[in-house]
DSSP file (Angstrom, degrees, kcal/mol; ACC not computed):
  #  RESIDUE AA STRUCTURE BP1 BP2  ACC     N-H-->O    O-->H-N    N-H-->O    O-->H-N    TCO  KAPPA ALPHA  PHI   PSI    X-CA   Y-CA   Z-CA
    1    1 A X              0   0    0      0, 0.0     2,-0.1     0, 0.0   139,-0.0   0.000 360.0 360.0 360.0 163.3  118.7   19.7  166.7
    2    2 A X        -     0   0    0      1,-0.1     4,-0.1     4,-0.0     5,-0.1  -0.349 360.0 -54.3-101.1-173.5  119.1   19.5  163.5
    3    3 A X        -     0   0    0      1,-0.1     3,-0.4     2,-0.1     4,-0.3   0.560  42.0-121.6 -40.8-166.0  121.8   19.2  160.8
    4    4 A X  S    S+     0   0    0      1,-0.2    -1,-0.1     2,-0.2     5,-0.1   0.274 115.8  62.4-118.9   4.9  124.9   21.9  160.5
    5    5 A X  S    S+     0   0    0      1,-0.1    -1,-0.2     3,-0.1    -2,-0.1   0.452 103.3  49.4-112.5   8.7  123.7   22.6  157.1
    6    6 A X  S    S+     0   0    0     -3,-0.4    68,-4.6    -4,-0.1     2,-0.4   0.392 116.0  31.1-108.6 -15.5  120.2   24.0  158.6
    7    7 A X  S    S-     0   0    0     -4,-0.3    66,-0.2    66,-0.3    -1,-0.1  -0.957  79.1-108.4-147.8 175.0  121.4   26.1  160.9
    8    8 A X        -     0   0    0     -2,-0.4    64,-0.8    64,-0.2     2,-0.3  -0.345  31.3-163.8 -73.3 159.8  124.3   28.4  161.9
    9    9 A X  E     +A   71   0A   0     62,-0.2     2,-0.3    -2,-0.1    62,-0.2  -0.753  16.3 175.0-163.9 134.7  126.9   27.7  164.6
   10   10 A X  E     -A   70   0A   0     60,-0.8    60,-2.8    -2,-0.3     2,-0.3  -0.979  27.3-131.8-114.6 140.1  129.4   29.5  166.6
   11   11 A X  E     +A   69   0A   0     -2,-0.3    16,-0.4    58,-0.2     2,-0.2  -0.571  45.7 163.4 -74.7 128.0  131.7   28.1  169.6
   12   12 A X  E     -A   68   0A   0     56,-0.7    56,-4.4    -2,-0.3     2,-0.2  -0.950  36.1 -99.2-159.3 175.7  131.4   30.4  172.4
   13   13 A X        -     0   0    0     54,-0.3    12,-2.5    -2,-0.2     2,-0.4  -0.218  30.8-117.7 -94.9 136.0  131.9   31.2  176.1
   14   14 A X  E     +D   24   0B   0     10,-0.3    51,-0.8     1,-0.2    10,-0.3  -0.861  35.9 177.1 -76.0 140.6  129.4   31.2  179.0
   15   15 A X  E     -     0   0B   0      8,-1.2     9,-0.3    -2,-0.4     2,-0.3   0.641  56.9 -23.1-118.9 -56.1  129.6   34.7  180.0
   16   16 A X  E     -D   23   0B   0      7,-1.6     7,-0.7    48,-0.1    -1,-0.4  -0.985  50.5-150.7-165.1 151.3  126.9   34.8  182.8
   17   17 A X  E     +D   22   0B   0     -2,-0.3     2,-0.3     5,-0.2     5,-0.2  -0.839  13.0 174.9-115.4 152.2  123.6   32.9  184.1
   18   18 A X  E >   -D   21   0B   0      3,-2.2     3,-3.5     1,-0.4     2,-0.1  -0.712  59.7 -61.0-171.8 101.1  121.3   34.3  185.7
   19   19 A X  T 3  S-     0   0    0     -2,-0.3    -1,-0.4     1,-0.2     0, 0.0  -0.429 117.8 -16.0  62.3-130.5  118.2   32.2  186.6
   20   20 A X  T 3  S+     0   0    0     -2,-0.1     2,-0.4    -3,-0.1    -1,-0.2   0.273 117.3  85.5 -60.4  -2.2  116.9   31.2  183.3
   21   21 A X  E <   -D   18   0B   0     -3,-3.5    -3,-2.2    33,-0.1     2,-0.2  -0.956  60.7-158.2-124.8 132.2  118.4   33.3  181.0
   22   22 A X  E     -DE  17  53B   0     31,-1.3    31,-0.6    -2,-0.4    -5,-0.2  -0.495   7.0-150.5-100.3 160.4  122.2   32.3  179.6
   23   23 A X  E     -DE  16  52B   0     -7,-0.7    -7,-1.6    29,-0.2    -8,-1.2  -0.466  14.0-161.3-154.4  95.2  124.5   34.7  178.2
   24   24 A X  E     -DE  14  51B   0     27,-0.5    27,-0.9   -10,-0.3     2,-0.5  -0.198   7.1-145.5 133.6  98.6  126.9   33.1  175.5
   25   25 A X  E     + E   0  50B   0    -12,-2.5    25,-0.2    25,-0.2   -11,-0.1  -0.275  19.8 178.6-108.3  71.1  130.3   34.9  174.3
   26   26 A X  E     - E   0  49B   0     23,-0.7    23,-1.4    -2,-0.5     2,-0.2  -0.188  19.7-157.5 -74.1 148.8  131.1   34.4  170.9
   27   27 A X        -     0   0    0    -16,-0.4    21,-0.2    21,-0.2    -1,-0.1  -0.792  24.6-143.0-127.4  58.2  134.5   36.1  168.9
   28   28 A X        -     0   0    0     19,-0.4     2,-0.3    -2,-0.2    19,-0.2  -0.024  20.0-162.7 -14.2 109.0  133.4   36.1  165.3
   29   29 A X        -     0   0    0     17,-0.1     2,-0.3     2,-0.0    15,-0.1  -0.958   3.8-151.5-124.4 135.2  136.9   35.1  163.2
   30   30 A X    >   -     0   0    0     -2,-0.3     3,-0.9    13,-0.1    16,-0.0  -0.840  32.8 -96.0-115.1 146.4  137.0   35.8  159.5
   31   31 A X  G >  S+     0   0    0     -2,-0.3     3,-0.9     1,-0.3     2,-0.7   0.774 116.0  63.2 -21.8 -53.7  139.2   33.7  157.2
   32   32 A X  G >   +     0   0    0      1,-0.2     3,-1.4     2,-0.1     6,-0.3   0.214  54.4 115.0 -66.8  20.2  141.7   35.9  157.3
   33   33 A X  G <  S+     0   0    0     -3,-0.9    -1,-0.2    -2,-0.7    -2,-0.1   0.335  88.5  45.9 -97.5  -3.6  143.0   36.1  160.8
   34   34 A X  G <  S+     0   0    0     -3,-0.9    -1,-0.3     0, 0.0    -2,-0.1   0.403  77.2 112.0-138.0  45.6  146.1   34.6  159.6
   35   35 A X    <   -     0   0    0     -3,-1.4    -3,-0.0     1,-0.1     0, 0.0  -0.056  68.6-130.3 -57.0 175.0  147.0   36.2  156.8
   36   36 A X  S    S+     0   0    0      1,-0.1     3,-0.5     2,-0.1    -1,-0.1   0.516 107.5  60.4-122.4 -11.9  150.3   38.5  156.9
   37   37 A X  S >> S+     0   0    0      1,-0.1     3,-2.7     2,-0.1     4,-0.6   0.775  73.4 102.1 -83.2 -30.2  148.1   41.3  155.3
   38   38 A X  T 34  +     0   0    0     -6,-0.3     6,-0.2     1,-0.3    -1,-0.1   0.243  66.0  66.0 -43.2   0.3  145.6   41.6  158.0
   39   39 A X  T 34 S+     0   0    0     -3,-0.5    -1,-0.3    -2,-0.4    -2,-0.1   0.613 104.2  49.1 -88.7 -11.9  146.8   44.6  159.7
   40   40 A X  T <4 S+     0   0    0     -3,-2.7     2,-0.4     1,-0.1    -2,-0.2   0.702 100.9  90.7 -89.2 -18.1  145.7   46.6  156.2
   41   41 A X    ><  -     0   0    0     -4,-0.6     3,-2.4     1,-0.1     4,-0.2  -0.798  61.6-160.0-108.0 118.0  142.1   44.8  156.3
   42   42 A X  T 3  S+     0   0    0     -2,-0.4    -1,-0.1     1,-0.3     3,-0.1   0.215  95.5  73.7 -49.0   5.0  139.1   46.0  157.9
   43   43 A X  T 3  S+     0   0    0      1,-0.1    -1,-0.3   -11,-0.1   -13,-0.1   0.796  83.9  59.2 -58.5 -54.0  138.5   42.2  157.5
   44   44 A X  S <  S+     0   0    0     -3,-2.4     2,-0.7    -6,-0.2    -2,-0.2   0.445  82.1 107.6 -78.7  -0.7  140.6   41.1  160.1
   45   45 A X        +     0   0    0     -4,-0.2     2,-0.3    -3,-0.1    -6,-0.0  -0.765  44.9 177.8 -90.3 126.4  138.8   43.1  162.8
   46   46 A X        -     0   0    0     -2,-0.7     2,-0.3   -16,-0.0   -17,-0.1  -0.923  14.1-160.4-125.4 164.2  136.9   41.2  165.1
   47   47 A X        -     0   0    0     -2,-0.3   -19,-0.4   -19,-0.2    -2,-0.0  -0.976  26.4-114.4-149.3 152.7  134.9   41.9  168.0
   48   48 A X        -     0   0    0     -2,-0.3     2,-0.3   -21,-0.2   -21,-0.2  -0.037  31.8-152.6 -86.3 167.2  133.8   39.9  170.6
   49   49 A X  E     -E   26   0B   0    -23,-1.4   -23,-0.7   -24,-0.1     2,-0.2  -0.753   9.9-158.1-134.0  94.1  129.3   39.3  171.0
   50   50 A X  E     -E   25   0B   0     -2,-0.3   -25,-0.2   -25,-0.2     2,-0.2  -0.808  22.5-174.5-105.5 146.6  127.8   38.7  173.9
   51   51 A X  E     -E   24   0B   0    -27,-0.9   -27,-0.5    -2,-0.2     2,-0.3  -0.800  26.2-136.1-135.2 148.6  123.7   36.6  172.8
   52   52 A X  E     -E   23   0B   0    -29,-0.2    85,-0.4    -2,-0.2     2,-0.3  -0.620  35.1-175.4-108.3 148.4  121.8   36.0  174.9
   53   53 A X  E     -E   22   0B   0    -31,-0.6   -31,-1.3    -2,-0.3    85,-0.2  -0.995  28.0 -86.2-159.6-178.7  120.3   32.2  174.2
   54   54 A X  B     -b  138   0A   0     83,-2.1    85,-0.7    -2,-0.3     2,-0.6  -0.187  44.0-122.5 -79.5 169.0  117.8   29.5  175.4
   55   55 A X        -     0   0    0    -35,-0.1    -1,-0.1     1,-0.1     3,-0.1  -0.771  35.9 -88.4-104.3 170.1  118.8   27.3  177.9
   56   56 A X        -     0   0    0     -2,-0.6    -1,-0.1     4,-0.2    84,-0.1   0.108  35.7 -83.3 -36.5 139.7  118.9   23.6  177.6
   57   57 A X    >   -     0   0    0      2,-0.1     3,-0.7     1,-0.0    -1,-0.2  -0.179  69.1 -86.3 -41.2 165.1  117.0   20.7  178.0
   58   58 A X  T 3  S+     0   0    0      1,-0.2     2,-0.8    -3,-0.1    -1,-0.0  -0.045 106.7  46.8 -62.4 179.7  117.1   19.6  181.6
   59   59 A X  T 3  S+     0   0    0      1,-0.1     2,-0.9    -3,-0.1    -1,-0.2  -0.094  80.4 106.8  88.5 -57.5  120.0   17.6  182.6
   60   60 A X    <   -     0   0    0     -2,-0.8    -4,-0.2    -3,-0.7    -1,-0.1  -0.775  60.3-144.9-111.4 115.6  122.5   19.3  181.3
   61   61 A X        -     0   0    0     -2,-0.9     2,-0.5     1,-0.0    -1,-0.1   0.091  16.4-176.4 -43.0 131.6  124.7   21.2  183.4
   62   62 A X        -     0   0    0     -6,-0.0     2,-0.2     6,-0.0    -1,-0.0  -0.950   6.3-176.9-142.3 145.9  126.1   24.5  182.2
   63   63 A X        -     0   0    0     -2,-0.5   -49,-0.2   -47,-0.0   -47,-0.0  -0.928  39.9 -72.8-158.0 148.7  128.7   26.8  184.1
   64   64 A X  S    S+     0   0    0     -2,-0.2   -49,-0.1   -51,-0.1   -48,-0.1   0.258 115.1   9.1 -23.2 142.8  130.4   29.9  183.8
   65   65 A X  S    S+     0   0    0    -51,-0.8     2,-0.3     1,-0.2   -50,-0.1   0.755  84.3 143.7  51.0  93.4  133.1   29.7  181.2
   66   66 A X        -     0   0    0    -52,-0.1     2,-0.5   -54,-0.0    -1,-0.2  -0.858  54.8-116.6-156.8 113.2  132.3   26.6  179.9
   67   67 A X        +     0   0    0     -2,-0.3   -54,-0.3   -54,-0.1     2,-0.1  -0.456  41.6 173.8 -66.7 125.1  132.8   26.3  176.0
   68   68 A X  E     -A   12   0A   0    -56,-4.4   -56,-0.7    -2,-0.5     2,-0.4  -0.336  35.9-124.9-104.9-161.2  129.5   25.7  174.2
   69   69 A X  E     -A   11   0A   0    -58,-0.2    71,-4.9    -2,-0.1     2,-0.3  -0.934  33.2-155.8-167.1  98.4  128.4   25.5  170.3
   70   70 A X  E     -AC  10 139A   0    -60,-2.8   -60,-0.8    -2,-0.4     2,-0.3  -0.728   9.6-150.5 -82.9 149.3  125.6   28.1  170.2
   71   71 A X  E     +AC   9 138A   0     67,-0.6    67,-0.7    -2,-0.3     2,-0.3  -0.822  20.4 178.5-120.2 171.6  123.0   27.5  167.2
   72   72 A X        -     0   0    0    -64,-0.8     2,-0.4    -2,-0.3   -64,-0.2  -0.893  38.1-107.6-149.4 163.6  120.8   29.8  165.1
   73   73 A X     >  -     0   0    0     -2,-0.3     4,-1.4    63,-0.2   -66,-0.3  -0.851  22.8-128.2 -90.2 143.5  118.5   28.5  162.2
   74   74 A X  H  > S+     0   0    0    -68,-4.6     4,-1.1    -2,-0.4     5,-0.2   0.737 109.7  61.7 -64.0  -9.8  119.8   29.4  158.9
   75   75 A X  H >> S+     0   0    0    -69,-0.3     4,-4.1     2,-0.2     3,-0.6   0.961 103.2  56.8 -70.2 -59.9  116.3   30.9  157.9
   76   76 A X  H 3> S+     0   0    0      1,-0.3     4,-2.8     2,-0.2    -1,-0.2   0.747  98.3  50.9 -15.0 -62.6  117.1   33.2  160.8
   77   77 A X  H 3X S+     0   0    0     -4,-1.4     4,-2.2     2,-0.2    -1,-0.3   0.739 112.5  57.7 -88.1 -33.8  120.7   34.8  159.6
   78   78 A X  H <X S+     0   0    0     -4,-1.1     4,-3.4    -3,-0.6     5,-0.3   0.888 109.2  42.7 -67.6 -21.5  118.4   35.5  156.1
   79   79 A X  H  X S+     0   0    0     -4,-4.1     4,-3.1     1,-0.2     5,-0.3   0.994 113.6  47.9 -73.9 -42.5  116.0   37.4  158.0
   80   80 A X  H  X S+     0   0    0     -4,-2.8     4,-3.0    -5,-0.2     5,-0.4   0.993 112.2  47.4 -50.8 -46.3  118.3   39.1  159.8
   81   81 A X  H  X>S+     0   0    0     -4,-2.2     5,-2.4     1,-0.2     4,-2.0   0.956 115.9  48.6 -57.2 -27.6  120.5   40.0  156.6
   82   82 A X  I  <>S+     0   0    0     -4,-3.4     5,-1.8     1,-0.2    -1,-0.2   0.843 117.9  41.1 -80.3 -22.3  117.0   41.2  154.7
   83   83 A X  I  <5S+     0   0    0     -4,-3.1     5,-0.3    -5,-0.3    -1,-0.2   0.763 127.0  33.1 -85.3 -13.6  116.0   43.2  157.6
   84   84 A X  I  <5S+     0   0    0     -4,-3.0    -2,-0.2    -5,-0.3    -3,-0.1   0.865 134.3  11.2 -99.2 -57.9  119.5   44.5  158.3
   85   85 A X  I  X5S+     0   0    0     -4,-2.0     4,-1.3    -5,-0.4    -3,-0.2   0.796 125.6  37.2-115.7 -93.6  121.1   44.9  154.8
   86   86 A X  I  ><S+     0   0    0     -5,-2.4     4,-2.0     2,-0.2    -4,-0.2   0.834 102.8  61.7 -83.8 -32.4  118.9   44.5  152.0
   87   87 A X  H >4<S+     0   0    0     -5,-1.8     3,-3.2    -6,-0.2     4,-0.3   0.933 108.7  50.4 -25.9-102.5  115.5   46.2  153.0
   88   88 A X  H 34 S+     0   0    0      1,-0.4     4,-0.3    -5,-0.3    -2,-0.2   0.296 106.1  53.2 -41.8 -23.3  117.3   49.3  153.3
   89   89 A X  H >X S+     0   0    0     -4,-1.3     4,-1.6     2,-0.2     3,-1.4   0.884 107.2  46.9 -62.3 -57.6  118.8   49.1  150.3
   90   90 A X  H <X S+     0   0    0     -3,-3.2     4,-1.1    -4,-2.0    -2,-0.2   0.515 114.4  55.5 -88.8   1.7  115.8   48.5  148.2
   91   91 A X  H 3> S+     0   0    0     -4,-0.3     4,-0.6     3,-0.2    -1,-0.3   0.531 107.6  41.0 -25.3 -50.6  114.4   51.2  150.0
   92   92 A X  H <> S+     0   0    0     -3,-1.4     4,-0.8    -4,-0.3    -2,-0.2   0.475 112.1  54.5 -99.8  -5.7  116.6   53.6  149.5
   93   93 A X  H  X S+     0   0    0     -4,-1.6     4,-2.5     2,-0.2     3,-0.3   0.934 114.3  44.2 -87.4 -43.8  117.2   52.9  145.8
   94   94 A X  H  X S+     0   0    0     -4,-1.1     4,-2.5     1,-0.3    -3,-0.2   0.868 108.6  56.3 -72.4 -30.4  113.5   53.1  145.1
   95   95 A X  H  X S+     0   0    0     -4,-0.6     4,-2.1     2,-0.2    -1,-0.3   0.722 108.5  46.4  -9.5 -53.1  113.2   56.1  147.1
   96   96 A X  H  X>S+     0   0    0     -4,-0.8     4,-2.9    -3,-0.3     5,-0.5   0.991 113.7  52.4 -73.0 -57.9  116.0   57.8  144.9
   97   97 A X  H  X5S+     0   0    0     -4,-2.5     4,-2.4     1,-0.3    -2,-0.2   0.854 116.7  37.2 -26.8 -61.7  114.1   56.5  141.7
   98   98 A X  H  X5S+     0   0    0     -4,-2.5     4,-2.1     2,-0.2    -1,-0.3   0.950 118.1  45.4 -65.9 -56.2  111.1   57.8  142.7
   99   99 A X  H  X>S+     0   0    0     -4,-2.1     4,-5.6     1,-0.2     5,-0.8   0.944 111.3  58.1 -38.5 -51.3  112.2   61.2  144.4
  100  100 A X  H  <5S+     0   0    0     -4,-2.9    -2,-0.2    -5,-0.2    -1,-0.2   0.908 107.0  47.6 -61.3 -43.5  114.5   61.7  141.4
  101  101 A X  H  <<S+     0   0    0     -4,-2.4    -1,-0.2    -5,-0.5    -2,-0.2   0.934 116.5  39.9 -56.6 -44.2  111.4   61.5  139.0
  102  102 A X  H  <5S+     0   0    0     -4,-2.1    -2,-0.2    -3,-0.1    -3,-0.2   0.877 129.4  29.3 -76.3 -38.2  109.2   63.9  140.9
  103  103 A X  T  <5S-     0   0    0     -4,-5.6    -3,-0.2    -5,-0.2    -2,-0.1   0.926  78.1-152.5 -98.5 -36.7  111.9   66.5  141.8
  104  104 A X      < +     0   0    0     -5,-0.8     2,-1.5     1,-0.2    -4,-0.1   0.268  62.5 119.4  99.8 -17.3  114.5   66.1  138.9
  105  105 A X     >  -     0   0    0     -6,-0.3     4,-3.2     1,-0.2     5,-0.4  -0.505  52.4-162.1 -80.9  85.1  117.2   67.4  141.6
  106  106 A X  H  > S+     0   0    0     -2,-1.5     4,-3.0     1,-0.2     5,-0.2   0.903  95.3  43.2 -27.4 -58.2  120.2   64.2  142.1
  107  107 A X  H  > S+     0   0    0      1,-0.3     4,-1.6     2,-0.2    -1,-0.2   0.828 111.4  46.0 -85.3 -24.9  121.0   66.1  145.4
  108  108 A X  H  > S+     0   0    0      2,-0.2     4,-3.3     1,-0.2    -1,-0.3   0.876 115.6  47.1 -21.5 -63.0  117.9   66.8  146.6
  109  109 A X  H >X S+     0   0    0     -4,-3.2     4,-1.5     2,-0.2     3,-0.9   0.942 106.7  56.9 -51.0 -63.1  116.6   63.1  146.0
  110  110 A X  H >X S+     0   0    0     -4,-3.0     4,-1.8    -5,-0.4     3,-1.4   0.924 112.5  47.3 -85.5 -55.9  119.8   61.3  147.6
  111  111 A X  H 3X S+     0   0    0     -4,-1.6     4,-2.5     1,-0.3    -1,-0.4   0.917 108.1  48.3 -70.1 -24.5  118.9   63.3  150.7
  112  112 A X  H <X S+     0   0    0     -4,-3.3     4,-1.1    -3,-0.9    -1,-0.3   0.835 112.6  51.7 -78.0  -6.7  115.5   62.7  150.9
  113  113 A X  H << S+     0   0    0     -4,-1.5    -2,-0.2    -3,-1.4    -1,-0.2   0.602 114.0  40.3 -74.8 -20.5  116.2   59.1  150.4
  114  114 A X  H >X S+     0   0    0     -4,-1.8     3,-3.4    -5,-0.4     4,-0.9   0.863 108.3  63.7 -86.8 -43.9  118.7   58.8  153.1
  115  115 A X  H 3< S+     0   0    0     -4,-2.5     3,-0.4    -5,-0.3    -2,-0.2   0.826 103.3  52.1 -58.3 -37.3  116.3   61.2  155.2
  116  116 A X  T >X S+     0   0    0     -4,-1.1     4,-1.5     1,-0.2     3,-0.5   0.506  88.8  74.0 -78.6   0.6  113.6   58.1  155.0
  117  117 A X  H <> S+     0   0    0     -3,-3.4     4,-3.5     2,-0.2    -1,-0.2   0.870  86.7  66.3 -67.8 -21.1  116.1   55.6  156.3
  118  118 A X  H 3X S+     0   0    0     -4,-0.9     4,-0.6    -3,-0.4    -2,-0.1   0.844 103.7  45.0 -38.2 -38.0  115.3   57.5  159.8
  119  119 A X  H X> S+     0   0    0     -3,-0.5     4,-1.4     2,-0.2     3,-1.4   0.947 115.6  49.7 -85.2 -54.8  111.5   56.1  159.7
  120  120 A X  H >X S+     0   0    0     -4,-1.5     3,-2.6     1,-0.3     4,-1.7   0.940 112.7  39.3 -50.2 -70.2  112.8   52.7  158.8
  121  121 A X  H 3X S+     0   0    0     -4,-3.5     4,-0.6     1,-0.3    -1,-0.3   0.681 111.2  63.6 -65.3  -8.9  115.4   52.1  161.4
  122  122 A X  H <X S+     0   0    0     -3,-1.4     4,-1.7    -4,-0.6    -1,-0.3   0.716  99.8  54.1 -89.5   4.0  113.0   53.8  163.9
  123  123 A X  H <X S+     0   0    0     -3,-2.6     4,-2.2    -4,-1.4    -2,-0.2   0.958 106.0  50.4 -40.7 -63.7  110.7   51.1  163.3
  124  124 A X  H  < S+     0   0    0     -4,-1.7    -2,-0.2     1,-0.2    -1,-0.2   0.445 110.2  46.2 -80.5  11.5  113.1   48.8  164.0
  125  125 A X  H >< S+     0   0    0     -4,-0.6     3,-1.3    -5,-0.2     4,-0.3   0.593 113.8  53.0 -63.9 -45.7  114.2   50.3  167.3
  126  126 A X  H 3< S+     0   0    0     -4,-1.7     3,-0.2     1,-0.2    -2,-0.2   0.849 117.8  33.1 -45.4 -39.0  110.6   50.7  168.1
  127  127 A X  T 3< S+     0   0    0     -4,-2.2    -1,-0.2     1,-0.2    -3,-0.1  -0.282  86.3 113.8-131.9  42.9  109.6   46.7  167.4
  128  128 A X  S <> S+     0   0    0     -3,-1.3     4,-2.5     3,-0.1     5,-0.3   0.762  72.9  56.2 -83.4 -22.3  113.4   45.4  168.8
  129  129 A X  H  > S+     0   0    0     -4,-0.3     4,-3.4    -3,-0.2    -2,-0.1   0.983 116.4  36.7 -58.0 -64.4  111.8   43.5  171.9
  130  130 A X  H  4 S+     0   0    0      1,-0.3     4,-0.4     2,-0.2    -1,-0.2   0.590 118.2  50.6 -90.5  14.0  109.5   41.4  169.3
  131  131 A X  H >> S+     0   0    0      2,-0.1     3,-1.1     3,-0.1     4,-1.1   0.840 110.7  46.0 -79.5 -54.1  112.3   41.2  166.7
  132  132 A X  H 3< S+     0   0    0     -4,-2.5     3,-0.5     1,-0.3    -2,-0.2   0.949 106.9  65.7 -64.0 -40.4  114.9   39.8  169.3
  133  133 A X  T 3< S+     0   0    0     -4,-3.4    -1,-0.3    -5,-0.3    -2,-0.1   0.867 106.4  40.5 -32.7 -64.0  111.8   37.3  170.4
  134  134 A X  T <4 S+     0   0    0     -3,-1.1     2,-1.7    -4,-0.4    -1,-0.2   0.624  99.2  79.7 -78.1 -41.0  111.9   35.6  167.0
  135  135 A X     <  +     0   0    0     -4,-1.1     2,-0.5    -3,-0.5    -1,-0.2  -0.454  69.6 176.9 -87.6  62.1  115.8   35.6  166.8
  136  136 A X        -     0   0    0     -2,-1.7     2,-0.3   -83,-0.1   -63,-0.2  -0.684  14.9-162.3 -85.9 126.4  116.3   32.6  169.0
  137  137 A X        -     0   0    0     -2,-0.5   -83,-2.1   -85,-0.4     2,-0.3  -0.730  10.6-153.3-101.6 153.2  120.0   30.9  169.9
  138  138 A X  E     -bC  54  71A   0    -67,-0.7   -67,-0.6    -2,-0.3   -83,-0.1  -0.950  19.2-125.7-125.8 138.9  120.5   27.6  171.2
  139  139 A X  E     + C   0  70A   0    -85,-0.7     2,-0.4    -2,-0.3   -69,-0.2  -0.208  32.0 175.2 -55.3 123.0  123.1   25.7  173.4
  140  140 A X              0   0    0    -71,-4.9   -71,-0.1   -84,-0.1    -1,-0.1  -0.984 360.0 360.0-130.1 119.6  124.1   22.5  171.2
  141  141 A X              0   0    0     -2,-0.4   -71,-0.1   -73,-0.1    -2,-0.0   0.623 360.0 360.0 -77.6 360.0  127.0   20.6  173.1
């Protein structure tokens, strides 16, 4: 695989096998997890992820609970953040622009610009099988 500066990587958990298909149980920890302030910061909450990932070359033996080093490509975690994040954004800011021009009403516009996130995100309920295709993890020991 390649270097740690091409791709992402989290230490996680075997959670469950099942044929072919691993399932990977990573605890996302943010810098701050010992700070003495972390009971006031929505920072400090973390919550556990179960991914789903490829399995391994042949050879190598995997079993329940077994710590791995899952991987992601870093190209990957941008797509996700621009499909997640920043799409929606520029979406809804040109969407206000524009509403705001034709109707001249702030509250009007801001709700019909929130009202078009609906279409968005059901697109991306609609086409989540062939997003999560594309969004591939892999076991690096």
């Amino acid at each position: 695989m390649s270097d740690r500066r091409e791709n992402i990587e989290h230490p996680g958990i075997i959670d469950r096998i099942e044929g072919k298909r691993i399932w990977v149980s990573i605890l996302p920890q943010s810098a701050c997890g010992n700070c003495h302030s972390k009971s006031y910061c929505g920072m400090a909450e973390v919550a556990e992820k179960i991914v789903e990932v490829q399995p391994p070359p042949t050879g190598i033996n995997l079993e329940m609970g077994q710590h791995v080093i899952i991987s992601l490509k870093k190209s990957l975690g941008y797509r996700a953040l621009f499909l997640g994040y920043l799409l929606p954004f520029l979406i809804l800011l040109a969407s206000l622009v524009i509403m705001l021009t034709i109707i001249g009403n702030e509250a009007l516009s801001a709700l019909v610009s929130i009202f078009l996130m609906v279409p968005y995100y059901l697109v991306l309920y609609f086409n989540k099988d062939k997003i999560k295709a594309s969004f591939r993890f892999f076991i690096k020991r």
